[in-house]
N, C-alpha and C positions, 0 to 999 in steps of 0.2 A: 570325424569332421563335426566342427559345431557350428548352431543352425543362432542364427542372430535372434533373441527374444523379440516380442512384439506386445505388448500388452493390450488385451481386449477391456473395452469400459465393464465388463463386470469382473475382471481383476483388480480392481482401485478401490483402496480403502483409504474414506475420507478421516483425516483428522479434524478436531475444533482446535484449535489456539488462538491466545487472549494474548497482547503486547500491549504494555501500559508505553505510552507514546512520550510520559512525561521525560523531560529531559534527552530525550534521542535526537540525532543528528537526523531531518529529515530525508536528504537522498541515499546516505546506509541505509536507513529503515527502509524505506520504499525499496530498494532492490532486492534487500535480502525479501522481503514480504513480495516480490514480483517473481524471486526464485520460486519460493515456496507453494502461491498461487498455480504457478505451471509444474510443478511437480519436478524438477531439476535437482532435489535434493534425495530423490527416492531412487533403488538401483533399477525400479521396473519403468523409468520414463522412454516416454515414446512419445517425440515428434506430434505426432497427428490425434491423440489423444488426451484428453484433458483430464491428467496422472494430480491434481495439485488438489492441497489441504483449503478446508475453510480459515481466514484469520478475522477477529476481533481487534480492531484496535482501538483502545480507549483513550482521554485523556489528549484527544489532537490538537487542542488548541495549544497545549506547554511544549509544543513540539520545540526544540531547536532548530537555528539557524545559522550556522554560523558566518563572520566575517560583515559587512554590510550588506546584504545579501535582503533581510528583510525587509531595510527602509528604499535601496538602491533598485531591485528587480520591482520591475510593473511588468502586469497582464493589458496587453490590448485589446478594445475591441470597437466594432464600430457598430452604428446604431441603424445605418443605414439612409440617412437625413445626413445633406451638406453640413460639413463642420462635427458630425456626429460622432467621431471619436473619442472613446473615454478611455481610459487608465487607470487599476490600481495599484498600490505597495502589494508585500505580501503583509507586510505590518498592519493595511488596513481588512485583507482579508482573514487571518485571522481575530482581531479584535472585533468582529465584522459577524452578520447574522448564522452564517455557517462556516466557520471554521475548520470544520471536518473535508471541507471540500477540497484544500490544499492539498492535505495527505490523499484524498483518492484520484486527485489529477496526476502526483505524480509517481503514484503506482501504476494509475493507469496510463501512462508514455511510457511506460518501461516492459507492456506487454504489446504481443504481436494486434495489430489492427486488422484483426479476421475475424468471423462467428468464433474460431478457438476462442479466441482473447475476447470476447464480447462475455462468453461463457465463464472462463478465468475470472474477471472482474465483478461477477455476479456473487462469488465467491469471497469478498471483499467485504467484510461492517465493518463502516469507521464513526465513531464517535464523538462529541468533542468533549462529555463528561466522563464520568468514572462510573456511570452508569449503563448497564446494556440490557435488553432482551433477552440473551443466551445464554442463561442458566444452565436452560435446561440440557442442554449440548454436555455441559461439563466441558469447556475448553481447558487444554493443559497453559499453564503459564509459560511464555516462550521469553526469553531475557537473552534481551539481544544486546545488552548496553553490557553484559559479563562477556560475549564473543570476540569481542574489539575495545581497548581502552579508546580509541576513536571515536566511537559508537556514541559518546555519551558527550555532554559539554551541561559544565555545573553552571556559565554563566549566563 
């Protein structure tokens, strides 16, 4: 008879990987990078344990969009003051002081809303240049725009 695997947090071995952002379809990226994060891609995942790699993503702001999607979708929000509700594009939040912020909003909707997924998300550098900190890691290059000719949009 066999017995169902369980993975203990000192069986998880962390990877680094680095995804150049330029040209990628945002919501592919973010999900496969939301796989990844939760470790769904490893044969020793387990539910209740947080099994997922480190990622680097560089280059957020060239992210793609496709369809109208960047001038037509606005974020809400209100300010708390009558009449206090504001609005952006995504076109102004990219062109906009942090850019980077797009790509980790919607990797972070595509993980679970628990301390797991508080911890997953920690796991997350997103960048908006082609510049990072994590050298020293040695992250392996992940090329996600070769997985999928969808993946990718030239225009």
């Amino acid at each position: 008879m066999m017995k169902t695997y369980s993975a203990k947090p000192a069986d998880v071995e962390r990877k680094w990987f680095i995804i150049d952002a330029d040209g990628l379809v945002l919501g592919r990226m973010a999900s496969l990078v939301a796989t990844r994060l939760r470790g769904k891609h490893k044969p020793i995942y387990t539910p209740h344990i947080d099994c997922g790699d480190h990622i680097v993503i560089v280059n957020a702001e060239k992210v793609a969009i496709t369809g109208n999607k960047r001038s037509d979708t606005k974020f809400f929000w209100h300010t708390g003051y009558p009449g206090g509700i504001k609005e952006r594009t995504w076109d102004q939040i990219l062109s906009g002081k942090q850019p980077e912020r797009l790509v980790h909003k919607a990797v972070e909707r595509m993980l679970p809303k628990t301390k797991l997924g508080s911890d997953m998300i920690a796991k997350l550098h997103v960048y908006a240049g082609a510049e990072h900190p994590h050298g020293a890691q040695q992250p392996e290059a992940l090329d996600i725009a070769a997985m999928n000719t969808k993946n990718t949009r030239s225009a």
